[in-house]
RODO-2510 file (C-alpha; in nm, 4 decimals, decimal comma):
residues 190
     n   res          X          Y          Z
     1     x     0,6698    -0,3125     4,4835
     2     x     1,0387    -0,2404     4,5525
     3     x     1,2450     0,0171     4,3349
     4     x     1,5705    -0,1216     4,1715
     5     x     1,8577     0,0462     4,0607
     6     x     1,8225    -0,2087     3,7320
     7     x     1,7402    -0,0741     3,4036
     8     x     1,6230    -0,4182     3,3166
     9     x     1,2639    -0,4758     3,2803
    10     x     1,1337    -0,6920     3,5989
    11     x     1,0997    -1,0613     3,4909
    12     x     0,7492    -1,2290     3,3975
    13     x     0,7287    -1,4698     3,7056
    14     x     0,4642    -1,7737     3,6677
    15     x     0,2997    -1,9144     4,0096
    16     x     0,1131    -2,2164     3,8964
    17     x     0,0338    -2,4942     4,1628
    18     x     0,0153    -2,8376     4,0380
    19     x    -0,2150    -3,0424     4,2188
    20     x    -0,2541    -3,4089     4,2633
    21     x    -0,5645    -3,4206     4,0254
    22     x    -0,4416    -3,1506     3,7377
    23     x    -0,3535    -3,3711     3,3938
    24     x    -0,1470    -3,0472     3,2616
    25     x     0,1970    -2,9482     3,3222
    26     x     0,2322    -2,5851     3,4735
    27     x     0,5615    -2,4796     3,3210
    28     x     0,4680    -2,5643     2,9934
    29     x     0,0931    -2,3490     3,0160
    30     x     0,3345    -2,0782     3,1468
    31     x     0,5849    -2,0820     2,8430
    32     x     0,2687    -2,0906     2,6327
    33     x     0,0849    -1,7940     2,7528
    34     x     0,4397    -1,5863     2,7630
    35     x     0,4829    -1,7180     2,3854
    36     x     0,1048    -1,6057     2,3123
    37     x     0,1269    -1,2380     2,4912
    38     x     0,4581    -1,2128     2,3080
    39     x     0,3656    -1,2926     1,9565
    40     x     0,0385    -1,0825     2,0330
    41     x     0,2784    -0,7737     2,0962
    42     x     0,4637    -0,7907     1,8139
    43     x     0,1636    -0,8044     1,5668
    44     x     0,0100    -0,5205     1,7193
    45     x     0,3256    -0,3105     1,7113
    46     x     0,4110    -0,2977     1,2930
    47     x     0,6527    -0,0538     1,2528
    48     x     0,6459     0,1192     0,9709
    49     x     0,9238     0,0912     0,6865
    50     x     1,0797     0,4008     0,5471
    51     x     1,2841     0,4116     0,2001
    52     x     1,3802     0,7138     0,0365
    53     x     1,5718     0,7764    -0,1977
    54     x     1,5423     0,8966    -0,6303
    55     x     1,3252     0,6466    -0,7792
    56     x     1,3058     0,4762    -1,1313
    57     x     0,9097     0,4863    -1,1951
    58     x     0,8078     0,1549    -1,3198
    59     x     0,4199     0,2482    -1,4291
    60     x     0,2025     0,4744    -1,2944
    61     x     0,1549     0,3313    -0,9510
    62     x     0,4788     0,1229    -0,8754
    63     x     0,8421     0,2878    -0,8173
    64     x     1,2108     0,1378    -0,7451
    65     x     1,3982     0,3196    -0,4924
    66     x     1,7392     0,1492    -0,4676
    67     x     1,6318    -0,1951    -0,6645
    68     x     1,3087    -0,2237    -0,4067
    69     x     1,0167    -0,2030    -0,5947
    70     x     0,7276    -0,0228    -0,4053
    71     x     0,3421    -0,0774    -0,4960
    72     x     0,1816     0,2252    -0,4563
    73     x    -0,0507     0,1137    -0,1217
    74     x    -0,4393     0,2172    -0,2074
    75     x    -0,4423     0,3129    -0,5899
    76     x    -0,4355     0,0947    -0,9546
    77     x    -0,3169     0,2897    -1,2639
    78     x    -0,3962     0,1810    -1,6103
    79     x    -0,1226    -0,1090    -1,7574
    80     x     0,1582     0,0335    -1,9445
    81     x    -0,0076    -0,1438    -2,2469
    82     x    -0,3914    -0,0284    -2,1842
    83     x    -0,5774     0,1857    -2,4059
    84     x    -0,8839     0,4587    -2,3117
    85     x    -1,0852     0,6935    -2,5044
    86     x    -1,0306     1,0696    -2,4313
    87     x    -1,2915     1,2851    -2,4839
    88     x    -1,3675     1,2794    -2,8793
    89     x    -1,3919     0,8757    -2,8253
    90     x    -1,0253     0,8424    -2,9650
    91     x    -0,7855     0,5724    -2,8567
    92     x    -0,5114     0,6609    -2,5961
    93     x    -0,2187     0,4702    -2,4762
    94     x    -0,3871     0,5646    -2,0756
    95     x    -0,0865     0,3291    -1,9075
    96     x     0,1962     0,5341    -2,0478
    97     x    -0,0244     0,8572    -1,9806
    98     x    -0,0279     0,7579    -1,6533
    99     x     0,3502     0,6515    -1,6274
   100     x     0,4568     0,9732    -1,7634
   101     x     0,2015     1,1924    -1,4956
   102     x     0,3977     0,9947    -1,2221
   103     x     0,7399     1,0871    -1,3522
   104     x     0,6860     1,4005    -1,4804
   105     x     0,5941     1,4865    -1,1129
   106     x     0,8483     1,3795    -0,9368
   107     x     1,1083     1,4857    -1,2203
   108     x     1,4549     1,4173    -1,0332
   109     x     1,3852     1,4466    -0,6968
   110     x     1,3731     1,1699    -0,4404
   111     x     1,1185     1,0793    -0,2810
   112     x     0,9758     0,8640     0,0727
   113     x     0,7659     0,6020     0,0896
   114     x     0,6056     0,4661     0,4262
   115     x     0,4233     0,1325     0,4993
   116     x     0,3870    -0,1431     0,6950
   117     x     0,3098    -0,4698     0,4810
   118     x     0,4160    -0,6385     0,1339
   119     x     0,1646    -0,7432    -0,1433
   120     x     0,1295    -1,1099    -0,2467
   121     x     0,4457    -1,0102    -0,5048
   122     x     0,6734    -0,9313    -0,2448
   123     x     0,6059    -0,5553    -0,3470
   124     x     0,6604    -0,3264    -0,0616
   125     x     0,2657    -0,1319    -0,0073
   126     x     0,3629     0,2230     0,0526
   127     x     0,2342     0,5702     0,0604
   128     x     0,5044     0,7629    -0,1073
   129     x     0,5730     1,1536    -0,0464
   130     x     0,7594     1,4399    -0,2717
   131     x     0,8121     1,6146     0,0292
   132     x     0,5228     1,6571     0,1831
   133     x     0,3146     1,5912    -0,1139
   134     x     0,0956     1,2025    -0,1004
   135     x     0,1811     1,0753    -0,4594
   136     x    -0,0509     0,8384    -0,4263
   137     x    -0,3519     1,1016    -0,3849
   138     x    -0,2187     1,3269    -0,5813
   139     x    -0,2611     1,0454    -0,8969
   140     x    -0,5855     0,9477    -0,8091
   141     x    -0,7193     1,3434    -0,7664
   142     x    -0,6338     1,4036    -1,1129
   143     x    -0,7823     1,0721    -1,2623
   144     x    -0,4186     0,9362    -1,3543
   145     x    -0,5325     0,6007    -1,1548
   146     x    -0,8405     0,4913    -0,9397
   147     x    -0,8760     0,4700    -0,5614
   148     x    -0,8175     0,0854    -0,4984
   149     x    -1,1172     0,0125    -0,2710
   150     x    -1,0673    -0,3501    -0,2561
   151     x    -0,7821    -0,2850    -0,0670
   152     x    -0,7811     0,0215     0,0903
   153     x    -1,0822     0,3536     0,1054
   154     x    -0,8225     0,6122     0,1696
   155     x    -0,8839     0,7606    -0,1681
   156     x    -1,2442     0,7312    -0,2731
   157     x    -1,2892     1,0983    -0,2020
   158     x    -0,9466     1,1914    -0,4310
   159     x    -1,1265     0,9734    -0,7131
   160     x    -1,4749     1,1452    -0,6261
   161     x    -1,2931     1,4799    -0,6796
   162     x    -1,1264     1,3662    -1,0126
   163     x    -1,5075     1,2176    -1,1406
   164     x    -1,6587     1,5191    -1,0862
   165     x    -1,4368     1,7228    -1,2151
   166     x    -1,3695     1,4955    -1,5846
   167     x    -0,9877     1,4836    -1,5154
   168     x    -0,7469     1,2223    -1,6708
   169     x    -0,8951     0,9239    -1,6999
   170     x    -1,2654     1,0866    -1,6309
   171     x    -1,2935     1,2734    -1,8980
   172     x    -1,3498     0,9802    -2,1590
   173     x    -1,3995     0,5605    -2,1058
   174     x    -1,2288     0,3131    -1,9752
   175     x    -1,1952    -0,0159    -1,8383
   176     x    -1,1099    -0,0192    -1,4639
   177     x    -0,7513    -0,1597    -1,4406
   178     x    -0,8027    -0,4626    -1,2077
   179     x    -1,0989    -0,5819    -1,4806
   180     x    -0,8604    -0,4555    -1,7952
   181     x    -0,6027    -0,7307    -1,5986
   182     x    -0,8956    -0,9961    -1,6430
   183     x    -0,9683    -0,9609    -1,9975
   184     x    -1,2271    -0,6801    -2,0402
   185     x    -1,1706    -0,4445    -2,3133
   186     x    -1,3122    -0,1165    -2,4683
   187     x    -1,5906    -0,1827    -2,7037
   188     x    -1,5301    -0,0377    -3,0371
   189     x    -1,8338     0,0848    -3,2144
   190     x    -1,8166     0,1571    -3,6168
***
């Protein structure tokens, strides 16, 4: 191998002999298997998407940051419109509980989200940081919303913690979102 003075990467060079008896055209296998190796690169390299800025918080897990709505990657809060029972069994409007947690938080200071992939919604999946702070864990640990293990396991521990320790949501019934979004509701006993 010779050194250049190039800063250009060396070119991908195919060799392919055709012989008399071969049904398949060599250029064309070559184009393919640069295609292939090139599309296989750029699905293993995801870079990861960065937006920060002071968001508008939409429920308790999904923000807008300059009109991009981000889905809070890992975790489901309650609907705005769903209701739980606290501790004494009394109804609860647990959605805007959660809502508020999330704002209340992060009061008037910006924030980042990070992530790699969009939801079927065209939400952007993100883990979003005050500072250095996970929002996403930090609603989960105190039982505003439920680790989202369909999707991701990053915080089954966080909603362990929050179980075990009756916080938010923990500390009286209710129906996991994602079933709430099917139809199930509390059962109300006289």
């Amino acid at each position: 191998m010779t050194e250049t003075s190039s800063d250009k990467p060396p070119a991908v060079e195919c060799v392919m002999k055709k012989t008399p008896d071969s049904k398949y055209n060599p250029g064309l296998v070559c184009q393919l298997l640069c295609l292939t190796l090139l599309s296989l690169l750029c699905l293993t390299s995801a870079e990861a998407e960065t937006l920060t800025g002071k968001p508008y918080v939409t429920d308790g897990d999904t923000v807008k940051i300059s009109g991009e709505r981000i889905r809070l990657e890992g975790i489901d809060a309650p609907e705005r419109n769903q209701r739980c029972k606290n501790t004494s069994g009394k109804g609860y409007d647990c959605g805007i509980v959660s809502t508020a947690a999330l704002r209340n938080k992060i009061g008037r200071n910006s924030i980042t989200c990070e992530g790699t992939k969009r939801d079927r919604y065209g939400r952007f999946l993100g883990i979003c940081y005050l500072n250095t702070l996970d929002l996403n864990g930090w609603m989960v640990r105190n039982g505003y919303a439920l680790a989202y293990s369909r999707y991701s396991h990053r915080y089954i521990s966080a909603e362990q913690e929050a179980r075990e320790n009756s916080r938010g949501l923990w500390a009286g019934k209710f129906v996991a979102p994602w079933n709430w979004r099917k139809g199930e509701r509390l059962t109300t006993t006289p």
